[in-house]
C-alpha positions as CSV (number, residue, x, y, z in Angstrom):
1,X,41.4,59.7,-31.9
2,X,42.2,63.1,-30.8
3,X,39.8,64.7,-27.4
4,X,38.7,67.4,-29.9
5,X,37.5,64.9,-32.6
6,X,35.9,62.8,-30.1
7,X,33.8,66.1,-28.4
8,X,32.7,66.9,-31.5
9,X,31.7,63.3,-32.5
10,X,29.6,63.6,-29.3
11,X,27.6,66.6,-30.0
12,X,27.1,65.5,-33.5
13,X,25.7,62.2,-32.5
14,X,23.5,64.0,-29.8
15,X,21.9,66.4,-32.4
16,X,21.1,62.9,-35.0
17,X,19.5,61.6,-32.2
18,X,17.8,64.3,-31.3
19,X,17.0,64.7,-34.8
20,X,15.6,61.2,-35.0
21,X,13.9,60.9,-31.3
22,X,11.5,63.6,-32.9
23,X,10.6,61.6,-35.4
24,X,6.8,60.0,-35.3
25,X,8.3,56.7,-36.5
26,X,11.4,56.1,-34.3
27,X,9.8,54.4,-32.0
28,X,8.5,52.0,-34.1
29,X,11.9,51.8,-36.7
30,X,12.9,48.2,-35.2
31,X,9.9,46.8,-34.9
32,X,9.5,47.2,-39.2
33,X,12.9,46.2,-39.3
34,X,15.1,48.9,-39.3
35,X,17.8,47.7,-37.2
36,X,21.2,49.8,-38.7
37,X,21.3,53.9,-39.4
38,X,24.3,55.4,-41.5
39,X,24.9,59.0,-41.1
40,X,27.8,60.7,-42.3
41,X,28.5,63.9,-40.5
42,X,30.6,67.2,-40.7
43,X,31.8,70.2,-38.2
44,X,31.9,73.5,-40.1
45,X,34.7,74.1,-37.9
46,X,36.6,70.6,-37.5
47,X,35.5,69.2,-41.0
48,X,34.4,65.7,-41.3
49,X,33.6,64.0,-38.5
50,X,33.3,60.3,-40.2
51,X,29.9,58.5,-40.4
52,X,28.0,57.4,-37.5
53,X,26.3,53.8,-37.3
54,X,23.7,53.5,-35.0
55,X,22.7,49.8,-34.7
56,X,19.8,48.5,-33.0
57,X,21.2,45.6,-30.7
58,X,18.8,44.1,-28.0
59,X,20.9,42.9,-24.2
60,X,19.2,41.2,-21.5
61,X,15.8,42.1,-22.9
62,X,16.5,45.8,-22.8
63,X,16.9,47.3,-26.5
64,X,18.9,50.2,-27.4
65,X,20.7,51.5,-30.4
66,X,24.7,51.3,-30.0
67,X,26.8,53.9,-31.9
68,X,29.9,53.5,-33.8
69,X,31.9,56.2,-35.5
70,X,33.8,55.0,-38.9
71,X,36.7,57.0,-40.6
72,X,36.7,54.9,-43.8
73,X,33.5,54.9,-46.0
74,X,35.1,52.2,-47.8
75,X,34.9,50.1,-44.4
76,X,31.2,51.6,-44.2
77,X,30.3,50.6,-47.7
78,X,31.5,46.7,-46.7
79,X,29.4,46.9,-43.4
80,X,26.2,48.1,-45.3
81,X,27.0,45.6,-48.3
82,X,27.3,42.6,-45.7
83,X,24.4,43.6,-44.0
84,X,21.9,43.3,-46.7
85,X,23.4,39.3,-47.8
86,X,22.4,38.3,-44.8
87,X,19.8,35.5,-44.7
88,X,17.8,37.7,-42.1
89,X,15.0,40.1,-43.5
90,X,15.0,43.3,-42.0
91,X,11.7,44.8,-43.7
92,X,8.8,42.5,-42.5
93,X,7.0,42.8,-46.0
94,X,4.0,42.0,-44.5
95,X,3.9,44.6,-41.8
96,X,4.3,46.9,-44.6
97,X,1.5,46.2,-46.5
98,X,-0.6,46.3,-43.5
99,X,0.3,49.8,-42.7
100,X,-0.2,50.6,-46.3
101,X,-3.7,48.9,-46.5
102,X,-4.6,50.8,-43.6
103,X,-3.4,54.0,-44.6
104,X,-5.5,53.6,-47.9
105,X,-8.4,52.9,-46.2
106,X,-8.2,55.6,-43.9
107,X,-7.5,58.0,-47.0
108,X,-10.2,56.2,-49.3
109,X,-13.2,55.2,-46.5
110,X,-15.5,52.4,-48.4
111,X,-12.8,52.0,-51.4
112,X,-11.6,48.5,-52.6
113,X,-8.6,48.0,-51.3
114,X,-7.4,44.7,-52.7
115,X,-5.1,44.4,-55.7
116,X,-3.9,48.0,-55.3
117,X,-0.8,47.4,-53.7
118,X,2.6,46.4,-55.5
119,X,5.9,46.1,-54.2
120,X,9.2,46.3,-55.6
């Protein structure tokens, strides 16, 4: 990898995670499951930069997402393919409808809840 491609691999992943610090839910993306984040990225100068993989990876009780840049998106596809066979859930269904039965009733104050939710 040449210096230039790997300087502007470093601002680019700067500015995602910039881009996703700001978000509300960030914070909270691991703990609902959301452990890997694919993000393809270009330079209008350079070109394409490759895709960035930001996995969520947990050492000595400290968590912290770990970045990987990929050229391929063949190799990506196979990464994001193997991810989702594994036995391990990474969308606690549960948590979900919690949230979502709690956003309801805070929309809908005194409203039945129950039966209203369906997932996919």
């Amino acid at each position: 990898m040449t210096e230039l491609l790997s300087e502007y691999r470093y601002q680019a992943e700067t500015r995602i995670r910039y881009q996703l610090y700001k978000r509300v839910e960030f914070p909270f993306l691991q703990s609902i499951g959301v452990k890997h984040i694919f993000q393809p990225s270009e330079d209008l100068e350079y070109g394409d930069l490759g895709i960035l993989h930001l996995q969520w990876l947990v050492e000595d009780g400290v968590g912290y997402w770990k970045s990987t840049w990929y050229d391929n998106p063949m190799e990506v596809i196979a990464l994001a393919q193997s991810i989702q066979k594994t036995k391990e859930k990474y969308i606690d269904e549960n948590k979900i409808i919690d949230a979502q039965i709690r956003y309801m009733e805070f929309k809908n104050p005194g409203e039945r809840i129950s039966g209203k939710i369906l997932l996919s």
